[in-house]
Structures are given as C-alpha cells and as structure tokens.
C-alpha positions as CSV (number, residue, x, y, z in Angstrom):
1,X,-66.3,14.1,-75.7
2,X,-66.8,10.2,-74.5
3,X,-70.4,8.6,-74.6
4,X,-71.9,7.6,-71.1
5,X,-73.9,4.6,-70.8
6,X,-75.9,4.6,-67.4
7,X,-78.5,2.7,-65.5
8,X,-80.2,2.5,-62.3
9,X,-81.5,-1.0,-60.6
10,X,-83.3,-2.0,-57.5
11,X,-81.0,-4.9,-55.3
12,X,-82.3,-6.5,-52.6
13,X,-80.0,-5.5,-49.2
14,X,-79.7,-9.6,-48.9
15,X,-78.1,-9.4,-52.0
16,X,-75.5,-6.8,-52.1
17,X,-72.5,-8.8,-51.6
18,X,-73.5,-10.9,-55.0
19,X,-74.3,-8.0,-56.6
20,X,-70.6,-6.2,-55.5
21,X,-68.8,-9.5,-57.0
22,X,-70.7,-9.7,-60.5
23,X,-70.6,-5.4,-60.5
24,X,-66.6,-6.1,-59.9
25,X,-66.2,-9.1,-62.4
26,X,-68.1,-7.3,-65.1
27,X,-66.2,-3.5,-64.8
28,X,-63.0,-5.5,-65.2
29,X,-64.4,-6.8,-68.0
30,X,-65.5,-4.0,-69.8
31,X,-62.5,-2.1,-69.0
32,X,-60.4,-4.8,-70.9
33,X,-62.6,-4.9,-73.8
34,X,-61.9,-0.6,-73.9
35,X,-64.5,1.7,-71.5
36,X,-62.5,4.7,-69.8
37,X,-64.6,4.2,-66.8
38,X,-66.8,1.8,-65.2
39,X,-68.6,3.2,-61.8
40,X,-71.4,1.6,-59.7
41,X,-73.0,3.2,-56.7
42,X,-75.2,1.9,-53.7
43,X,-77.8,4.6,-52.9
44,X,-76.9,7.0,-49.6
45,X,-78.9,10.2,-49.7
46,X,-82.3,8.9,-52.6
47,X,-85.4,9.7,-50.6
48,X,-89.0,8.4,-51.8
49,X,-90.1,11.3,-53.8
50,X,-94.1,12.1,-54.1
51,X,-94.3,12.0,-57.7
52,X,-90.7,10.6,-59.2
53,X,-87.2,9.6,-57.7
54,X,-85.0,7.0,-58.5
55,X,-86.9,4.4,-55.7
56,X,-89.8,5.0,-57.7
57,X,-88.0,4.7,-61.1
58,X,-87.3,1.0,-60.6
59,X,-90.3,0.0,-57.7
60,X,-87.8,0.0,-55.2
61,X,-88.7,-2.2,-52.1
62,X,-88.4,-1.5,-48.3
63,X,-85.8,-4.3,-48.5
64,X,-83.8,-3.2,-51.6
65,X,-81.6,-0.9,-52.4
66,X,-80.9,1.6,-55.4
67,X,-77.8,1.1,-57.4
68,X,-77.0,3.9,-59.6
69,X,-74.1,3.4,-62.1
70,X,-72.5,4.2,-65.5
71,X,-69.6,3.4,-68.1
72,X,-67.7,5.7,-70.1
73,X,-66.5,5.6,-73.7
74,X,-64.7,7.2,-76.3
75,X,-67.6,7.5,-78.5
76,X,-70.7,6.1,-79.5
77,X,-68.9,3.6,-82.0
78,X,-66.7,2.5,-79.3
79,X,-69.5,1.7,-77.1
80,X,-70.9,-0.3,-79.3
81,X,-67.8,-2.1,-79.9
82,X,-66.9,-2.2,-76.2
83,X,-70.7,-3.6,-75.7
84,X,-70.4,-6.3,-78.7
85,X,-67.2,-7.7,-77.1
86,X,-69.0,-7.7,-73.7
87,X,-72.1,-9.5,-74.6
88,X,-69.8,-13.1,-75.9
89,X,-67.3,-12.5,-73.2
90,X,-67.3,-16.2,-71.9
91,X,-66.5,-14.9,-68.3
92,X,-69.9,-13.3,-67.8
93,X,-73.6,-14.7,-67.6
94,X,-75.6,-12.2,-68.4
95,X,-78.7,-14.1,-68.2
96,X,-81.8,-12.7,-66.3
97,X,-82.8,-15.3,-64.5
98,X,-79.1,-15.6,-62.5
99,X,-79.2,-11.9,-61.7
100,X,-79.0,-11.0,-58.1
101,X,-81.9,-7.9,-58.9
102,X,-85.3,-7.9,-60.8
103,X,-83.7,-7.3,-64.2
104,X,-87.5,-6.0,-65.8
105,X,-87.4,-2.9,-63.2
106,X,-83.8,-1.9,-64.6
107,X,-83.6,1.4,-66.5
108,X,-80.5,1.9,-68.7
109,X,-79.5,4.1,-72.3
110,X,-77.1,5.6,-73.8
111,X,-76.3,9.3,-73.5
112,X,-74.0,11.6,-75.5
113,X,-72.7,13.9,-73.0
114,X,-73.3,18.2,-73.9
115,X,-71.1,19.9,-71.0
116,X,-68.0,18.4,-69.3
117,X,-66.2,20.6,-67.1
C-alpha cells in the first residue's frame, strides 16, 4: 500500500495565482523525482467549526483561503527518497520567507495508509 504525505495551509485569496504556479512547478517536480500522485486543493465546502476544522487548524483569515493537499508514494523509503531529491532540486526555492502563505501555520506528516478501496 503507498505512503501519503499530506498538509493543509492557509493562502491569502490575493495570492492564489502564485500559489497555483509554485503548487504546479513543485508536483512536476516531485513526480519526476518518483511520487505516484501529487494533488492540491483550494477549499469549497470547509465551514468555521465551533471547536476544530481545517480554518481553525491553520488560523485561517477572512481573506485566505484553505489549501488542502497530498503526495503519494510507494512506501515510506521511497518518500524519503522522493523527499531527499526534492529538497536539492535546483528548480525549487523552498525557502519560507518567498512563500506565497504563512509557512509557521502549515500542518503536514506522513501517513501510512490502513484501508484502500
């Protein structure tokens, strides 16, 4: 069964075409260096729960957005392997402070998938 590693982030609505072109330049990326899948999705039905929800989760402002995404692998070796090759990749800055979100409210792990249907 593959590995999933997900994460959900908080994008300002000004930002969302920025965010689009790094989210596309950085799934072809991983998909060269060997993930199965690379998704990323803009929040359509998330409302504001009373105690938790994913605008909560990452202090979601009036004028951001939630982006909720994930990569597949074939295993938790290749991950890490994927993720190595990734994080040298010349073709991506991966540094905070060029991000078009608030990096420090981004949640993100690893997850080793128990039912696939």
């Amino acid at each position: 069964m593959a590995y999933v590693d997900g994460y959900v982030l908080a994008v300002p609505r000004a930002a969302m075409d920025s965010y689009r072109e790094i989210a596309s330049q950085s799934g072809a990326v991983w998909m060269e260096h060997g993930a199965l899948s690379y998704v990323e999705c803009f929040a359509d039905d998330v409302p504001y729960g009373e105690l938790t929800s994913f605008p909560r989760a990452v202090q979601a402002k009036d004028d951001e957005i939630v982006v909720f995404s994930w990569i597949t692998y074939e295993s938790r070796e290749a991950r890490d392997a994927v993720n190595a090759k990734v994080m040298v990749d010349p073709r991506l800055k991966m540094d905070p402070a060029t991000m078009p979100f608030d990096t420090r409210r981004m949640i993100f792990g690893g997850f080793t998938p128990f039912i696939q249907l």
